[in-house]
N, CA, C and O of each residue as an XYZ file, in Angstrom:
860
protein
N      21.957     -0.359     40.409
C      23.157     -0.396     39.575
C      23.228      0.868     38.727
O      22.256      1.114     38.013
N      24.313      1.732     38.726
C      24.610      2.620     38.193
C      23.877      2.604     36.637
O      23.381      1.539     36.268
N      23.828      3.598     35.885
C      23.910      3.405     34.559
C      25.563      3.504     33.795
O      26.528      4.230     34.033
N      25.313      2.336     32.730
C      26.604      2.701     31.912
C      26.865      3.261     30.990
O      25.862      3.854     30.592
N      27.679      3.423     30.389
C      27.945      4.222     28.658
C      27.666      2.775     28.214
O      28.181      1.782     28.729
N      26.849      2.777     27.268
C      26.602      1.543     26.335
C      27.544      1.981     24.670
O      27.452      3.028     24.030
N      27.914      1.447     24.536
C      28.128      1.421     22.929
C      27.021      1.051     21.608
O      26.640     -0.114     21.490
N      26.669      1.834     20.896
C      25.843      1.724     19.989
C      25.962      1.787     18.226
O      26.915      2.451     17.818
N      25.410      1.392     17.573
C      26.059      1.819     15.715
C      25.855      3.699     15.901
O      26.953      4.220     15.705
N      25.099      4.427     16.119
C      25.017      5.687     16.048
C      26.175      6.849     16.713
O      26.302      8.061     16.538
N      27.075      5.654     17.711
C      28.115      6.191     18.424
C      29.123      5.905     17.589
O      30.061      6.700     17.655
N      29.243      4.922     16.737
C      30.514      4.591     16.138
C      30.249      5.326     14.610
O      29.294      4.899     13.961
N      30.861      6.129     14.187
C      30.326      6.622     13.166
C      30.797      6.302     11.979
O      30.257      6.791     10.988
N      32.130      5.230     11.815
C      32.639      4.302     10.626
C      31.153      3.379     10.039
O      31.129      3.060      8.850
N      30.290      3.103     10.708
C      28.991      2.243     10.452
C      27.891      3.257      9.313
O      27.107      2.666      8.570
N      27.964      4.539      9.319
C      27.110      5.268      8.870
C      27.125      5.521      7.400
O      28.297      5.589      7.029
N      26.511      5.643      6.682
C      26.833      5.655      5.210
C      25.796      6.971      4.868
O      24.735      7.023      5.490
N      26.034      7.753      4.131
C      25.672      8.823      3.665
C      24.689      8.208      2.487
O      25.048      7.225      1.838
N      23.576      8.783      2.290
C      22.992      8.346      1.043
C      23.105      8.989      0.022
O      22.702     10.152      0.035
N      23.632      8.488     -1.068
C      23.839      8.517     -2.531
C      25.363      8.944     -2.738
O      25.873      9.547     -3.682
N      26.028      8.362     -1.368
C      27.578      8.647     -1.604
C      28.170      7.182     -1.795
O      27.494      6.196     -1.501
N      29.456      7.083     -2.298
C      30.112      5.388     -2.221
C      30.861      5.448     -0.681
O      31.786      6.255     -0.590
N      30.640      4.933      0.097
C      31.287      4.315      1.054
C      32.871      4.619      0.740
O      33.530      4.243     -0.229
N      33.381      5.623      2.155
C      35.031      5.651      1.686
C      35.640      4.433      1.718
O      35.057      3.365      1.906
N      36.971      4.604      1.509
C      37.871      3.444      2.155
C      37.868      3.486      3.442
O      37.558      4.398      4.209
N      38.331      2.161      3.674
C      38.355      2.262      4.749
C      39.871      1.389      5.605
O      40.009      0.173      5.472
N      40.467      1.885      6.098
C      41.646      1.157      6.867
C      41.820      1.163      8.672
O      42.097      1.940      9.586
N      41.437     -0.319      8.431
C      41.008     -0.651      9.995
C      42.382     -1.037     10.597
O      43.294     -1.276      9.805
N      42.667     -1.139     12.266
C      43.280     -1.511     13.273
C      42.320     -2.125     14.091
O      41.369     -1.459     14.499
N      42.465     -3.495     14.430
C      41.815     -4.231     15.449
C      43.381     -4.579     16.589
O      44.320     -5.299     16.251
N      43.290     -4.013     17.615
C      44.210     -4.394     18.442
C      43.867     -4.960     19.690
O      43.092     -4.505     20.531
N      44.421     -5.831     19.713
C      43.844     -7.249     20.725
C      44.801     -7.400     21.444
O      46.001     -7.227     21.230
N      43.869     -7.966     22.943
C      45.080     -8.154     24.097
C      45.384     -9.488     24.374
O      45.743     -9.814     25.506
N      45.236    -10.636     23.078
C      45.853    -11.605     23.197
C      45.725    -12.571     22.073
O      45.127    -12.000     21.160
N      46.003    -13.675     21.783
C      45.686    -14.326     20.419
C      44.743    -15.083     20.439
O      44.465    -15.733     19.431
N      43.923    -15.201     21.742
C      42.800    -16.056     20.929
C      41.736    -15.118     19.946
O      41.174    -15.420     18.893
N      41.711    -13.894     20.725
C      41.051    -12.979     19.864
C      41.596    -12.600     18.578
O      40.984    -12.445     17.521
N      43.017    -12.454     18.847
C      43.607    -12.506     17.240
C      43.459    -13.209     15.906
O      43.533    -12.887     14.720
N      43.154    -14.604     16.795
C      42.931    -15.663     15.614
C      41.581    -15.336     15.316
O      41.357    -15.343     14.106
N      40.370    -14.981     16.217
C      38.873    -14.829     15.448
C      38.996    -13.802     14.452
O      38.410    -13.929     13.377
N      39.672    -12.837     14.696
C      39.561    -11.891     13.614
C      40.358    -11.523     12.430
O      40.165    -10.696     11.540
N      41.494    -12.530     12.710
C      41.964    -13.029     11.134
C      40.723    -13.606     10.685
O      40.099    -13.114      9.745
N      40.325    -14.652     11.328
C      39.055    -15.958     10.725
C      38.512    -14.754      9.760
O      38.606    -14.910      8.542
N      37.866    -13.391     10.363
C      36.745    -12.810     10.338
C      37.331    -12.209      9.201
O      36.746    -12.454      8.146
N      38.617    -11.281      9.116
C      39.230    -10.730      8.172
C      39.033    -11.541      6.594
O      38.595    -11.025      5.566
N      39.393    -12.614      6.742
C      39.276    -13.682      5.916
C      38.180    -14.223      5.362
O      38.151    -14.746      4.248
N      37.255    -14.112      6.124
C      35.763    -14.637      5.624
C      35.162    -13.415      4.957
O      34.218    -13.603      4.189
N      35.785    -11.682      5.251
C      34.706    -10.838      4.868
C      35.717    -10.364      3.654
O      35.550     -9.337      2.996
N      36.707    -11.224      3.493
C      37.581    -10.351      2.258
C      38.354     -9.119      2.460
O      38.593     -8.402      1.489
N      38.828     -8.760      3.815
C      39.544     -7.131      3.910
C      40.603     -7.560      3.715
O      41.110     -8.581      4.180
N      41.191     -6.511      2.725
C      42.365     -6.261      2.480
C      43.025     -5.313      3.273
O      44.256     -5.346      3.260
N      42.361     -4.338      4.073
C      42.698     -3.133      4.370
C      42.565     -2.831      5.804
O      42.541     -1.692      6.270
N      42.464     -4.132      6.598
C      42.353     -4.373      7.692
C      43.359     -5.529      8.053
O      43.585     -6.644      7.584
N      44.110     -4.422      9.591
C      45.132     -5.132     10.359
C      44.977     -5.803     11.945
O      44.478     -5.083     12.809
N      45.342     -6.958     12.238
C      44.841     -6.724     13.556
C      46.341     -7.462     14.290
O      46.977     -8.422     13.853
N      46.639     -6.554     15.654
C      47.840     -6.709     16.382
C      47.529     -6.757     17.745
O      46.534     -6.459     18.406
N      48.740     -7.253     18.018
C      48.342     -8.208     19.572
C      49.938     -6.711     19.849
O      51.018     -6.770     19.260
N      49.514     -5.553     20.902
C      51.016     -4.431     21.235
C      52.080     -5.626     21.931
O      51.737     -6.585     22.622
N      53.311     -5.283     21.562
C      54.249     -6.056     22.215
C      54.595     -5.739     23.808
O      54.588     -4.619     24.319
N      54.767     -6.445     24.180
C      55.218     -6.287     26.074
C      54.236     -6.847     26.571
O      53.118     -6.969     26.070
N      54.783     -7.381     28.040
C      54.238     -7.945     28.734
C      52.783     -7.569     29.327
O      52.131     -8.443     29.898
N      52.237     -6.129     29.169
C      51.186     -5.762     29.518
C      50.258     -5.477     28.837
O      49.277     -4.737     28.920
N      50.827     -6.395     27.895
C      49.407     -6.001     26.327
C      48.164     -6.390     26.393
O      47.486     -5.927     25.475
N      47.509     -7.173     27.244
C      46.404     -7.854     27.722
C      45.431     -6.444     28.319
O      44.291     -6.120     27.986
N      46.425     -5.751     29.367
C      45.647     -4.563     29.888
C      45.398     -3.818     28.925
O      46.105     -3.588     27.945
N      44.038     -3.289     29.272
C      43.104     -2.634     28.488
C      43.718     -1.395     28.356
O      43.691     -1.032     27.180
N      44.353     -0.468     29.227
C      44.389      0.747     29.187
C      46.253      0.798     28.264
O      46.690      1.796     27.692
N      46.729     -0.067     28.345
C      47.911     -0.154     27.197
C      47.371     -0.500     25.989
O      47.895      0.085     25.041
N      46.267     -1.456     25.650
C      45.668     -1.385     24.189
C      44.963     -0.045     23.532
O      44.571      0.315     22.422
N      45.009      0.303     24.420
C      44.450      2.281     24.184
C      45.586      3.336     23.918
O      45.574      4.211     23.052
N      46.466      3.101     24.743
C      47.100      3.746     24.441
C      47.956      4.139     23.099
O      48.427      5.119     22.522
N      47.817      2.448     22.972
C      48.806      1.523     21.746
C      47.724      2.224     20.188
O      48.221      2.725     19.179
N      46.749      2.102     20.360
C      45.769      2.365     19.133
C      46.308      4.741     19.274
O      46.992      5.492     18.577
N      45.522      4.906     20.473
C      46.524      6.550     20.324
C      47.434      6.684     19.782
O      47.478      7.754     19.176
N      48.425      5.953     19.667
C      49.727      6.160     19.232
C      49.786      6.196     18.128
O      50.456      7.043     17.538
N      48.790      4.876     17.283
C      48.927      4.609     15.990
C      48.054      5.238     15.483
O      47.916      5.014     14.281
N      47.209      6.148     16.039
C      45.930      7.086     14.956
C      46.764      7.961     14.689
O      46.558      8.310     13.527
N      48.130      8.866     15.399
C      48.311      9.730     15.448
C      49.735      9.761     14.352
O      50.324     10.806     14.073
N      50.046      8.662     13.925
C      51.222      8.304     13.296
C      50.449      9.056     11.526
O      49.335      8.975     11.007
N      51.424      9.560     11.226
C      51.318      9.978      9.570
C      49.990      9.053      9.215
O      49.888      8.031      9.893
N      49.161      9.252      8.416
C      48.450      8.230      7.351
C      47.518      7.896      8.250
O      46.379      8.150      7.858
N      47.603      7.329      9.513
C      47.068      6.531     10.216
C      45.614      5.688     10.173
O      45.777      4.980      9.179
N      44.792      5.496     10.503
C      43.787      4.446     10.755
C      42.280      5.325     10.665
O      42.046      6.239     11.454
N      41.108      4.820      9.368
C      40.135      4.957      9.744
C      39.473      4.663     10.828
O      38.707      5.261     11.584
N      39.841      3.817     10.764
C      38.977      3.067     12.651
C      40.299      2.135     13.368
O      41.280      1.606     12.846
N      39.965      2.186     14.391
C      40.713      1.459     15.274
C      39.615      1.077     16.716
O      39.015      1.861     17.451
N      39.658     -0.224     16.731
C      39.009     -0.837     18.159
C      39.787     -1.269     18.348
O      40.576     -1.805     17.571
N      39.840     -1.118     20.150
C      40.352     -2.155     21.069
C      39.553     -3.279     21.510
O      38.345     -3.084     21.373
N      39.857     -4.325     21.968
C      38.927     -5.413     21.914
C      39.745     -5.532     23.641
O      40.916     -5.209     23.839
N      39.138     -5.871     24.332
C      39.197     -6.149     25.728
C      38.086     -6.407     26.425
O      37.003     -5.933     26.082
N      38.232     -7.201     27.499
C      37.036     -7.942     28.242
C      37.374     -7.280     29.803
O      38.550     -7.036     30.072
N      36.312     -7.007     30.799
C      36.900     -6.814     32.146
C      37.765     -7.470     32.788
O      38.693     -6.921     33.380
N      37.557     -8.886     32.756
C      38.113    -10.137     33.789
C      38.700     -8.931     35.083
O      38.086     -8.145     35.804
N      39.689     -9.154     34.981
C      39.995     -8.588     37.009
C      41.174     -7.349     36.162
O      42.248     -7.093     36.706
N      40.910     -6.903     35.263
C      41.795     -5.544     35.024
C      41.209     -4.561     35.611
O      39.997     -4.350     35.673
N      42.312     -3.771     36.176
C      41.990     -2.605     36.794
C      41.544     -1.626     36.266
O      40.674     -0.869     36.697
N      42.444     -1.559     34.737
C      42.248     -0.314     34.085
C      41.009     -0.203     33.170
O      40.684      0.804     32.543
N      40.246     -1.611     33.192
C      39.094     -1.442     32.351
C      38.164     -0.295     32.194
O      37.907     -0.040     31.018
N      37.562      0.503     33.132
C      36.898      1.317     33.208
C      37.238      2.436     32.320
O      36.515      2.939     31.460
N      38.886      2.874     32.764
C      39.885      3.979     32.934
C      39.499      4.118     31.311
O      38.883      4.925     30.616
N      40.279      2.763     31.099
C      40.411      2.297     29.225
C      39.447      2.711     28.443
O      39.780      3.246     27.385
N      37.811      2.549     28.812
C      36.497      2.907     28.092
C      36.583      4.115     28.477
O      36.930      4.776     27.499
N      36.431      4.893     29.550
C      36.460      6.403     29.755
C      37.717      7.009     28.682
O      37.262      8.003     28.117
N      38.615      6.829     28.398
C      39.352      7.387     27.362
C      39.645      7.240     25.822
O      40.264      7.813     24.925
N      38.720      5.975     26.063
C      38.649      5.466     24.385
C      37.384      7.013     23.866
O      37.427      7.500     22.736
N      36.323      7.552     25.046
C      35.304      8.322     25.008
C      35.804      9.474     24.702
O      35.580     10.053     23.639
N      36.685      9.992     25.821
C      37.630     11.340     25.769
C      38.183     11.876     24.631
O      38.355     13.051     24.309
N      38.543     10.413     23.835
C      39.475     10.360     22.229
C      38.673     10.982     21.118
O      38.877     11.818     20.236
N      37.812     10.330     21.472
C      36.657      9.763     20.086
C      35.664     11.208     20.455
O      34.926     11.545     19.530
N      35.611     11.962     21.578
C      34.081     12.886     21.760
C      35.515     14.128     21.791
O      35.465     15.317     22.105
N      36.227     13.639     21.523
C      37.034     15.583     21.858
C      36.841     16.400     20.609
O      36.714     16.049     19.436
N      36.858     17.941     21.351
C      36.143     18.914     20.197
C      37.314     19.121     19.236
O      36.988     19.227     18.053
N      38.380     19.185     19.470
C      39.392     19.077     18.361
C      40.145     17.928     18.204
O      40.960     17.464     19.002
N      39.873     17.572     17.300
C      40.729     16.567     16.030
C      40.757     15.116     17.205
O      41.730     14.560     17.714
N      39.304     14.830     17.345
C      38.501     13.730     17.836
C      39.555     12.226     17.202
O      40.259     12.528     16.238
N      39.661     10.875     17.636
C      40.142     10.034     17.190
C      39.222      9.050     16.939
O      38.092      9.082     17.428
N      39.805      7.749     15.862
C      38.384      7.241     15.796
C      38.796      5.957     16.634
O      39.596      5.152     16.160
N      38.436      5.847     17.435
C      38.688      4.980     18.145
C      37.768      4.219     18.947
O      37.059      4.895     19.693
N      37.614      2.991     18.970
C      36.412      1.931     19.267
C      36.600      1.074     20.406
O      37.714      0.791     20.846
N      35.612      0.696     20.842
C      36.006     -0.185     21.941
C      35.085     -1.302     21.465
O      34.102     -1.161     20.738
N      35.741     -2.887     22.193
C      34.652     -3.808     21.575
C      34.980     -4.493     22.985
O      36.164     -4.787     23.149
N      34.406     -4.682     23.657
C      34.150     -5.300     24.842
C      33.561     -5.948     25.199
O      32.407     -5.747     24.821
N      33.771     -7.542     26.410
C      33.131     -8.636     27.003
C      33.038     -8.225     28.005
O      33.838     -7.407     28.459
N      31.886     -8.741     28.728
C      32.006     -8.960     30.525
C      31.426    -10.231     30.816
O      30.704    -10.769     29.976
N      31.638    -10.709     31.792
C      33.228    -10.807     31.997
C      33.952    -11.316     31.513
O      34.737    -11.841     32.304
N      34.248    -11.549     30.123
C      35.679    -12.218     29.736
C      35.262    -12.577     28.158
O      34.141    -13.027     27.921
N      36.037    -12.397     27.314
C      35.791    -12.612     25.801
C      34.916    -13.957     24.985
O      34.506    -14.069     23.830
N      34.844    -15.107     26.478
C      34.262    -16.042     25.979
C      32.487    -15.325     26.062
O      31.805    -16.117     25.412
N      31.890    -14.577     26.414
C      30.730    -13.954     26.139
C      30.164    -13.895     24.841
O      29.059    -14.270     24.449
N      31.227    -13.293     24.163
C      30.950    -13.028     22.274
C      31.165    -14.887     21.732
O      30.427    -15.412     20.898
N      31.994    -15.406     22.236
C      32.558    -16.427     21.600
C      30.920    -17.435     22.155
O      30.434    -18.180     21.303
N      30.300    -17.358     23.410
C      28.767    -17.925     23.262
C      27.684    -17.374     23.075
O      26.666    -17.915     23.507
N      27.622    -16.221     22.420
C      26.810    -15.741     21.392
C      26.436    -15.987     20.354
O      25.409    -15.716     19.732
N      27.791    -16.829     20.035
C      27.531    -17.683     18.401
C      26.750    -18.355     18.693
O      26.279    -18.683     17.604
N      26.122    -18.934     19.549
C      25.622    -20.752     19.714
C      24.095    -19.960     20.670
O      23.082    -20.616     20.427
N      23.840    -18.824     21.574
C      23.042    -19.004     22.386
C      22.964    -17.595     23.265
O      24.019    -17.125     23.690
N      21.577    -16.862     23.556
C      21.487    -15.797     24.073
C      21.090    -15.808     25.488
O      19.914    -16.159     25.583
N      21.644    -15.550     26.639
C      21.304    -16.111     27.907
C      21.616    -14.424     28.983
O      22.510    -13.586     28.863
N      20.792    -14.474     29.671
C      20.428    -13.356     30.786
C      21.920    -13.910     32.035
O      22.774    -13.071     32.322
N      21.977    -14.965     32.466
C      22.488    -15.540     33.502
C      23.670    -14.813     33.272
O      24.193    -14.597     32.179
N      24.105    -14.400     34.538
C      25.250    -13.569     35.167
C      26.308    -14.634     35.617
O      26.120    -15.564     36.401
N      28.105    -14.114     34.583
C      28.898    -15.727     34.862
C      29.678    -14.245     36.011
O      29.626    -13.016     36.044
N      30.654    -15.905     37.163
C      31.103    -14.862     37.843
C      32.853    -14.922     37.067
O      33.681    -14.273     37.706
N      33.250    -15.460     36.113
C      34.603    -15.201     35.748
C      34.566    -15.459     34.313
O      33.602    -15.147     33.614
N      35.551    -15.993     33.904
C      35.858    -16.376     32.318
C      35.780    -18.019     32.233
O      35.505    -18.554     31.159
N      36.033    -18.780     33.402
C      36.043    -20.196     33.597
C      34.689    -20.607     33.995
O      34.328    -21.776     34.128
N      33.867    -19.419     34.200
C      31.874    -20.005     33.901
C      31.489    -19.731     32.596
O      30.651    -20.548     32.216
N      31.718    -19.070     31.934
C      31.484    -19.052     30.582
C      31.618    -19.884     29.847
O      30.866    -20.316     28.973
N      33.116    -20.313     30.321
C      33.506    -21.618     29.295
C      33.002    -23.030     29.566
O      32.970    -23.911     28.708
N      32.553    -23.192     31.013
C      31.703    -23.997     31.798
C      30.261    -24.112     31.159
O      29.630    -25.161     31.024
N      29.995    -23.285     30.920
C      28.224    -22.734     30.078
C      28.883    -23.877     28.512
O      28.517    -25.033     28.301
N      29.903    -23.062     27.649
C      30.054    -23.281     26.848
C      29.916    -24.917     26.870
O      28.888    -25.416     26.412
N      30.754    -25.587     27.301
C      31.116    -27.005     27.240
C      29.832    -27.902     27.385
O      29.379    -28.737     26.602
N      29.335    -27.447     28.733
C      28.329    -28.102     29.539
C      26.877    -27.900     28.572
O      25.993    -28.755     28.631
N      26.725    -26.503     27.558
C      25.536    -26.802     26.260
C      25.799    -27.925     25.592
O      24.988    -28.831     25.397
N      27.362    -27.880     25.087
C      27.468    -28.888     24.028
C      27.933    -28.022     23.026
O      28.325    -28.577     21.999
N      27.997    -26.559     23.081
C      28.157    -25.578     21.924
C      29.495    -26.368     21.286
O      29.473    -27.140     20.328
N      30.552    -26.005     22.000
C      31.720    -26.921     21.726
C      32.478    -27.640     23.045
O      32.959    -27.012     23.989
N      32.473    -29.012     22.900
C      32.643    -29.878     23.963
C      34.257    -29.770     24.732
O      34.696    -29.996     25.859
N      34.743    -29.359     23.605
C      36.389    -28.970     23.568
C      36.898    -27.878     23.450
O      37.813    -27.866     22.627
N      36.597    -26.540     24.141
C      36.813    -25.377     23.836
C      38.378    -25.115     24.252
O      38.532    -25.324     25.456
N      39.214    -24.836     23.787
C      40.431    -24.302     24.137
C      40.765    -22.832     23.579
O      40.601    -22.416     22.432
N      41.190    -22.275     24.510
C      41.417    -20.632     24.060
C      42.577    -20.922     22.588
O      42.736    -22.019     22.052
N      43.172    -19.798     22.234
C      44.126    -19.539     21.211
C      44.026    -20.724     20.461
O      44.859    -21.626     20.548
N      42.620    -20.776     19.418
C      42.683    -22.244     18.393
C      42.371    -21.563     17.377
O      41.275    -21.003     17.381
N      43.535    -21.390     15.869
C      42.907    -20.875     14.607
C      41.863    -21.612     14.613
O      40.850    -20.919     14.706
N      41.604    -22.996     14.540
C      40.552    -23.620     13.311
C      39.513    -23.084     14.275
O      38.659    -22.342     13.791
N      39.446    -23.442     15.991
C      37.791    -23.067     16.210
C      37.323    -21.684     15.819
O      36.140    -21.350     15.748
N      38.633    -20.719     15.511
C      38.078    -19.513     15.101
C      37.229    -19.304     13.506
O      36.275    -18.653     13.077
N      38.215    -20.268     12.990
C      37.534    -20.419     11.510
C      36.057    -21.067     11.727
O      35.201    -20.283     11.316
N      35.783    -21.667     11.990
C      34.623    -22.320     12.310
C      33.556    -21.663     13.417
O      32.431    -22.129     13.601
N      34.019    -20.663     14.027
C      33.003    -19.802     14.700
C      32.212    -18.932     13.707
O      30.991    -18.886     13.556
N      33.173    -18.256     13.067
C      33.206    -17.214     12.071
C      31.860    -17.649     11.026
O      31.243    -16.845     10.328
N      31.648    -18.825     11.102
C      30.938    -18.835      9.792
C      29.282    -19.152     10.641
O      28.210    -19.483     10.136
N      29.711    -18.839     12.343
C      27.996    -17.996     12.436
C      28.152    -16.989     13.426
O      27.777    -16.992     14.598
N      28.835    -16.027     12.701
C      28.962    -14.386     13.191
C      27.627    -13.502     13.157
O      27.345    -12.424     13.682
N      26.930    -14.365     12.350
C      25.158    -13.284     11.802
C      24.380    -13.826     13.288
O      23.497    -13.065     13.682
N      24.623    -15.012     14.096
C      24.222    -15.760     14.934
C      24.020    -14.644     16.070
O      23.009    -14.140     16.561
N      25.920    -14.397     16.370
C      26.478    -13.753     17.169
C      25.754    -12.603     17.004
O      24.996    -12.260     17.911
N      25.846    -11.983     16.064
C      25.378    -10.257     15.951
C      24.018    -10.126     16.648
O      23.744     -9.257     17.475
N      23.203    -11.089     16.216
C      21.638    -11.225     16.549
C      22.061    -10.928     18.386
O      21.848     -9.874     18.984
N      22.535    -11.874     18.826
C      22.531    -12.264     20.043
C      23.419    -10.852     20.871
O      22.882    -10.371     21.869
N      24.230    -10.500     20.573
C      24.885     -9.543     20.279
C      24.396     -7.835     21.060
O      24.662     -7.144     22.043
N      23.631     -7.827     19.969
C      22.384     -7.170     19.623
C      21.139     -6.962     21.210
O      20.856     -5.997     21.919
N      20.763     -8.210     21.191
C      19.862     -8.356     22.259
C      20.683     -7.865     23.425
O      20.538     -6.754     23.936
N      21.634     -8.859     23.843
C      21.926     -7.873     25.340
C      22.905     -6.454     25.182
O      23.681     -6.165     26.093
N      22.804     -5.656     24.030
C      23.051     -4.590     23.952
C      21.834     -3.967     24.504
O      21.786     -3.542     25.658
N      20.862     -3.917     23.682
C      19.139     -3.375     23.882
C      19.153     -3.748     25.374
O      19.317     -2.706     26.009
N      19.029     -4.992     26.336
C      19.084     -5.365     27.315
C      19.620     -4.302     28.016
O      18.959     -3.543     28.724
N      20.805     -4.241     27.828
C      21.751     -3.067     28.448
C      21.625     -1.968     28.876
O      21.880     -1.480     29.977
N      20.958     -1.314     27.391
C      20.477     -0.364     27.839
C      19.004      0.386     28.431
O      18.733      1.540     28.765
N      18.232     -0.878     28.373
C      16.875     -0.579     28.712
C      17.335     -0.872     30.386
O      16.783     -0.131     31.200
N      18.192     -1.782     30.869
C      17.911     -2.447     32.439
C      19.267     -2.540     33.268
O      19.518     -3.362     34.148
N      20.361     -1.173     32.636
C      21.561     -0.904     33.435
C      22.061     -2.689     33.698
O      22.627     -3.048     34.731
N      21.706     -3.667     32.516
C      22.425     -4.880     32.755
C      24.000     -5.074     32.358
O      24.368     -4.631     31.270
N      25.092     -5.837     33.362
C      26.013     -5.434     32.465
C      26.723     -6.963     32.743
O      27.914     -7.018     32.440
N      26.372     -7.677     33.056
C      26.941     -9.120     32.961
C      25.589    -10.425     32.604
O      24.631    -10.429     33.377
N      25.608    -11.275     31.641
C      26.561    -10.657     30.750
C      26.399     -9.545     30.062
O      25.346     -8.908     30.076
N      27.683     -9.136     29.241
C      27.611     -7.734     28.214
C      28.566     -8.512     27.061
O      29.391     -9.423     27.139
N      28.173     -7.901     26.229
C      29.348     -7.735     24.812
C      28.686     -6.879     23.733
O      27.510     -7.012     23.391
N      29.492     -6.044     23.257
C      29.605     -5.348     22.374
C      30.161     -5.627     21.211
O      30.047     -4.644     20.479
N      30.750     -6.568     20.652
C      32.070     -7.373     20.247
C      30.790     -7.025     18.134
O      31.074     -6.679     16.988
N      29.356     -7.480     18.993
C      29.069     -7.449     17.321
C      29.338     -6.045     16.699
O      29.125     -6.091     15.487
N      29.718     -4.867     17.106
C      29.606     -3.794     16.611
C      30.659     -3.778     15.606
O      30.452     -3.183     14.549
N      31.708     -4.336     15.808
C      32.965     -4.340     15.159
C      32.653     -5.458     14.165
O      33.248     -5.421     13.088
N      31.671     -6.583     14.433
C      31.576     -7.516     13.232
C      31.206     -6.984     12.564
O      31.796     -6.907     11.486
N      29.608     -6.057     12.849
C      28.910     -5.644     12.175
C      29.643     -4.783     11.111
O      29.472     -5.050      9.922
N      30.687     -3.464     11.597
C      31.321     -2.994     10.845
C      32.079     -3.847      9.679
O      31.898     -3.556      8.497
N      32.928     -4.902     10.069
C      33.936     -5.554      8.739
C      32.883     -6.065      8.140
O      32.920     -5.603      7.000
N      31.958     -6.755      8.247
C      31.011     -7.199      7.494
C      30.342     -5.942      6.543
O      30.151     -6.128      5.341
N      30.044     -4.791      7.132
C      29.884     -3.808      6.589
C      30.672     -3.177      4.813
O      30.216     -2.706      3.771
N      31.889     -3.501      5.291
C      33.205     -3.041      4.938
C      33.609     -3.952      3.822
O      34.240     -3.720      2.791
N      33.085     -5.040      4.295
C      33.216     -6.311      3.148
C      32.715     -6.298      2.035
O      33.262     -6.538      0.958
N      31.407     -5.953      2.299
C      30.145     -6.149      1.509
C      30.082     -4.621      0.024
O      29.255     -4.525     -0.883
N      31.301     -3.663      0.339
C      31.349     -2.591     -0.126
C      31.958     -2.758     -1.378
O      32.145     -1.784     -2.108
């Protein structure tokens, strides 16, 4: 298996704090390709206290694809004022442009002039990955988004999982330190053993608002 670009805190450089400086402001964009993710990160917005953090689902029918949530965040770094950070949050499932999407979120963020800050927070295969991280850290390779949630049910994590639910988001949220841990591990995983299912990256961006919160 090939090696991948892993995502790391040392790559995202909104995470880094200078010593004996105050932490700037900071004004986030979380742009999501659908609302169940929307609702976790209100939850999350809400639990860590940001004021200064937005998160949007782009309008049109192709907002789900990864490589239009990229584009959509380009657009908006580049607008007057624009965005300390901006992640896209997208999972592979069967998008084409997934790859395309991470190769240019790279292009943005590593270019030698006037670089963007732009993040990627990513599942494989499918956003329920981060969402059983809260509950449990597992090697086993799902083959879609409907084994994940199969995993999910069949632990017991939650017996009733339905996508796009504020409250289960509120109630995830309050074990995000769970998630990060777990998070965490098959990041390291990742990159020690070219593993990439499962994958999520998703804590990097907790890690950050939590970061951001705490300031």
């Amino acid at each position: 298996m090939a090696k991948r670009h892993i995502a790391n805190p040392r790559y995202n450089r909104s995470l880094v704090r200078r010593q004996g400086r105050v932490a700037p402001r900071s004004v986030s964009l979380i742009v999501c390709g659908g609302q169940t993710e929307r609702y976790y990160f209100e939850a999350l917005r809400e639990k860590f206290k940001l004021k200064t953090t937005e998160v949007i689902i782009p309008a049109g029918a192709d907002r789900a694809v990864p490589m239009t949530q990229v584009e959509y965040a380009e657009a908006k770094c580049r607008e007057d004022g624009g965005y300390d950070s901006v992640y896209c949050v997208f999972d592979r499932d069967q998008h084409p442009s997934f790859e395309a999407a991470r190769e240019r979120i790279r292009a943005l963020a590593g270019a030698a002039r006037k670089p963007l800050p732009i993040y990627e927070a990513i599942s494989i295969p499918a956003w329920e990955v981060w969402v059983l991280a809260h509950f449990e850290r597992t090697a086993s390779p799902f083959a879609n988004c409907d084994a994940v949630i199969q995993r999910i049910k069949a632990q017991g994590h939650i017996g009733d999982y339905t996508k796009a639910n504020a409250q289960l988001s509120r109630e995830l949220v309050e074990r995000v330190d769970t998630a990060i841990d777990n998070g965490l591990w098959l990041e390291q995983r990742a990159n020690d053993d070219a593993f990439d299912n499962p994958f999520t990256n998703v804590h990097l961006l907790a890690m950050f608002l939590k970061n951001v919160g705490e300031t």
